[in-house]
C-alpha atoms as a printed R data frame, in Angstrom:
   type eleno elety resid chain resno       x       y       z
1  ATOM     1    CA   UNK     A     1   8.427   8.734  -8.453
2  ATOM     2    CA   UNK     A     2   9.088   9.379  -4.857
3  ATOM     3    CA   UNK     A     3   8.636   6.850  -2.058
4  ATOM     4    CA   UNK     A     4   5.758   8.505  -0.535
5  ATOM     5    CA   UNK     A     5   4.044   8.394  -3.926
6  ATOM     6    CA   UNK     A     6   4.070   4.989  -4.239
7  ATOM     7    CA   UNK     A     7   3.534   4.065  -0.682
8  ATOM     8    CA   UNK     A     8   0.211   6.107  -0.789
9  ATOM     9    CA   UNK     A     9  -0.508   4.303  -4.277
10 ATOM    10    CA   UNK     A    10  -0.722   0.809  -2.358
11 ATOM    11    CA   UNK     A    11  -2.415   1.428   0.775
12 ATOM    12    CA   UNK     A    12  -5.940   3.354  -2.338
13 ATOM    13    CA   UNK     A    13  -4.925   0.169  -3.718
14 ATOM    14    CA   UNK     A    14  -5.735  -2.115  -0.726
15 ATOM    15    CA   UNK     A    15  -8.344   0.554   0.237
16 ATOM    16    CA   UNK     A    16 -10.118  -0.110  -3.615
17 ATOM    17    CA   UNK     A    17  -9.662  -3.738  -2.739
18 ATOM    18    CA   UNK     A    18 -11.286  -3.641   0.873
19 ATOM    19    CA   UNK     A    19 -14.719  -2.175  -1.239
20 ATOM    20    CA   UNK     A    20 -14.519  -4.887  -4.028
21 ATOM    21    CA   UNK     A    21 -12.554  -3.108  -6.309
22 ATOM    22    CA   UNK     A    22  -9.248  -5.062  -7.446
23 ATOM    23    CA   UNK     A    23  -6.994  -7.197  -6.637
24 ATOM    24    CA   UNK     A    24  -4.627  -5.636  -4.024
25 ATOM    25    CA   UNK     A    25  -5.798  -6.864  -0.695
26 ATOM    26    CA   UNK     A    26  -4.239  -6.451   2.833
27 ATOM    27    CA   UNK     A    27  -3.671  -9.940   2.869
28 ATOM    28    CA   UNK     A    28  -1.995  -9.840  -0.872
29 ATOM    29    CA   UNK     A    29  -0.099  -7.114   0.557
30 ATOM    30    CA   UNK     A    30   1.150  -8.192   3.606
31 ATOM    31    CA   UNK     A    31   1.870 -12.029   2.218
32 ATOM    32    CA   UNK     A    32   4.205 -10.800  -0.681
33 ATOM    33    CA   UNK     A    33   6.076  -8.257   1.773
34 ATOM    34    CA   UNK     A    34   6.851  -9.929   4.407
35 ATOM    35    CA   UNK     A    35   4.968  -8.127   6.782
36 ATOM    36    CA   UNK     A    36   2.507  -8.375   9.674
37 ATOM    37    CA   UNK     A    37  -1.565  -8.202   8.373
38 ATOM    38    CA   UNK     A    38  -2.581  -5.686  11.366
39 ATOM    39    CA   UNK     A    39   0.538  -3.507   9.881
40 ATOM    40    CA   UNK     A    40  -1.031  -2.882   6.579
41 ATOM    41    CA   UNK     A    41  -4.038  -3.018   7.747
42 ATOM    42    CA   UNK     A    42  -4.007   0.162  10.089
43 ATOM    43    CA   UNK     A    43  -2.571   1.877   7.386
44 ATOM    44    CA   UNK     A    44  -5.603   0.598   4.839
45 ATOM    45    CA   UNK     A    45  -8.293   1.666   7.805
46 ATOM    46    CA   UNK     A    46  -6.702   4.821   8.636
47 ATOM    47    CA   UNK     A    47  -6.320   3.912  12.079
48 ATOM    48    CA   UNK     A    48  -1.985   4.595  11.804
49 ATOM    49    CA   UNK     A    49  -1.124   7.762   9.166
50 ATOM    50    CA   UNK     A    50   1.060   7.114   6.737
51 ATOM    51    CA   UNK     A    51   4.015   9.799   7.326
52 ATOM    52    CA   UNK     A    52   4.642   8.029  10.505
53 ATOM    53    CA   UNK     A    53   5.134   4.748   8.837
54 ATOM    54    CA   UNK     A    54   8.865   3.059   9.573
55 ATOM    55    CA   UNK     A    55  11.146   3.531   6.333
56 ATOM    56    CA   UNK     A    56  11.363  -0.594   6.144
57 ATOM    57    CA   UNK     A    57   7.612  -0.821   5.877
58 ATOM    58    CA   UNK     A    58   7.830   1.968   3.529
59 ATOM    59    CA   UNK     A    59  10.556   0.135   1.321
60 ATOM    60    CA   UNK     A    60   9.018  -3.006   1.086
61 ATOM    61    CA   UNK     A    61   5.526  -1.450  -0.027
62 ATOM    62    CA   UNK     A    62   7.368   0.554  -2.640
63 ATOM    63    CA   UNK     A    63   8.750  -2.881  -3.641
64 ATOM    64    CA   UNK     A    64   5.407  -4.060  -4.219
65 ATOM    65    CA   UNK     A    65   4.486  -0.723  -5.794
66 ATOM    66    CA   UNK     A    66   7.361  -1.289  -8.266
67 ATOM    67    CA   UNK     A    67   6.574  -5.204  -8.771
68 ATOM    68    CA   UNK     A    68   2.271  -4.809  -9.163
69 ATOM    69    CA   UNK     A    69   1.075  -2.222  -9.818
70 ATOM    70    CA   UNK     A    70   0.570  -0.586 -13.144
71 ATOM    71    CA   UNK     A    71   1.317   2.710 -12.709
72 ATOM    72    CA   UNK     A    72  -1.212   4.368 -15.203
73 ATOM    73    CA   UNK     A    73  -3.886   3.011 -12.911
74 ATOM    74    CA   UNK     A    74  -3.768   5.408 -10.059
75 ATOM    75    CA   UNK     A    75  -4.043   9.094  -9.380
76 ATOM    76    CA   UNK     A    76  -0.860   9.981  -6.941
77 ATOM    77    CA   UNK     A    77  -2.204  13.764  -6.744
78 ATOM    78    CA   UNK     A    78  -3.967  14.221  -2.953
């Protein structure tokens, strides 16, 4: 699975979890990769677009990708 792929599978994640559907907030997010709250959350609000997003950012939410979340669970197809 690319990078992309999974990237986009966190931020529906953290978007499902904003409307009360699982377990993958912003704050989750942001506190188990190391990075800034207002980071992830422009991405969840669709305030900053995704294929700007800096490759270390990207990296560290395919980390979480690869360490939470089941895979079957999400549609990657836009």
């Amino acid at each position: 699975m690319k990078l992309t792929e999974k990237v986009e599978a966190v931020i529906k994640a953290a978007q499902a979890a904003k409307d009360g559907e699982g377990e993958h907030t912003s704050y989750r997010i942001f506190k188990e990769c190391g990075l800034t709250q207002g980071a992830i959350k422009r991405y969840v609000d669709g305030v900053s677009d995704i294929s700007r997003m800096g490759l270390g950012v990207a990296e560290k939410l395919g980390e979480y990708y690869d360490n939470h979340l089941p895979k079957a669970d999400w549609n990657y197809q836009s």
